[in-house]
N, C-alpha and C positions, 0 to 999 in steps of 0.2 A: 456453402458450408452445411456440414449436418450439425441440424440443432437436437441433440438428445439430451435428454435430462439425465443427471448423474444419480447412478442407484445407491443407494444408503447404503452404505457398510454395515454389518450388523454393531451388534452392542458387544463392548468387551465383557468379558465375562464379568460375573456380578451387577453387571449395571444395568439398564434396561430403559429403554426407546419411550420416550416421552413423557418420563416421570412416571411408569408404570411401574410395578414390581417384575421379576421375572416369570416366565409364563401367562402372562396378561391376567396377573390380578390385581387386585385396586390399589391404589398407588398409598406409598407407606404415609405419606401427610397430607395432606387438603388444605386449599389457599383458602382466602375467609370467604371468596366469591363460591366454590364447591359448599362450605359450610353453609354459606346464606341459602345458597339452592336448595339446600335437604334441610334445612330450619324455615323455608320459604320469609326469611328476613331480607333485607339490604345487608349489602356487604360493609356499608358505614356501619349497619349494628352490628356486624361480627368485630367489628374495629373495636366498637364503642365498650364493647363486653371484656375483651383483650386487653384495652388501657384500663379499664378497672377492675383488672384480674380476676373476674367469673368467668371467664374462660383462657384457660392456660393456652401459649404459644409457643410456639421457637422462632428467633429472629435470623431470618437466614440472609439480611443482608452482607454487603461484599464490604471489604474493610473500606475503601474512598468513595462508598457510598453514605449520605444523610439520610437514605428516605429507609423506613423499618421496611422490610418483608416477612411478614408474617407465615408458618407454618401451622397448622395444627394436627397431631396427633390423631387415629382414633379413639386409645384413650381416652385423651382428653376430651375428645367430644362425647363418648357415651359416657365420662363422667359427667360432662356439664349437663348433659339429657337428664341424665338419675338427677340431680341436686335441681333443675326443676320442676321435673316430674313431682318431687318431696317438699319443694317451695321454702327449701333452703336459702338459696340466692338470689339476689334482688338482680334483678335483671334490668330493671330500668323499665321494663313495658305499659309496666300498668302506675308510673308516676304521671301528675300532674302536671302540665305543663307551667312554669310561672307565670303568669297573669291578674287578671284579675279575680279576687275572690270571690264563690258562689254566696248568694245569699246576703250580699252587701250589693246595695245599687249604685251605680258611677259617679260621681260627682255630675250633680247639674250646675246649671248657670243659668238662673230665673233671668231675662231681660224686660219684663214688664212688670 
């Protein structure tokens, strides 16, 4: 048998091979894993940002699909840039984790 690999058809017109735009410029939305990469965050914080709306998305899940697919904008991303560049938006990064509180010592337990 010859084994050759099947060459790609091109792209129908308007569309464009890999989630690229046409003429290979940068693709029209960005998954939150592209956004974490150039925010050099995790892709959970690009979630985390999205479910609490500082940073806007498109859900481009499939109708019998449950689980969200997130798109983002460039737009929306150099909006979100500007509004923390400005310290508009709480982003969550520089919260407290809940624990325990500074400045108060732990409860002891004297046994002698």
């Amino acid at each position: 048998m010859d084994w050759k690999l099947k060459s790609e058809s091109p792209p129908a017109a308007g569309k464009s091979p890999a989630g690229r735009a046409p003429h290979g410029g940068p693709p029209p939305a960005l998954s939150p894993r592209d956004v974490g990469q150039q925010l050099r965050v995790s892709k959970d914080t690009v979630l985390d940002w999205i479910r609490s709306g500082a940073l806007q998305a498109i859900d481009v899940r499939r109708p019998c699909s449950s689980r969200a697919r997130y798109r983002i904008t460039w737009d929306a991303l150099e909006s979100f840039k500007r509004a923390r560049q400005n310290g508009r938006e709480d982003t969550g990064a520089n919260c407290e984790s809940p624990g325990r509180r500074k400045g108060r010592p732990a409860p002891m337990t004297e046994y002698f």
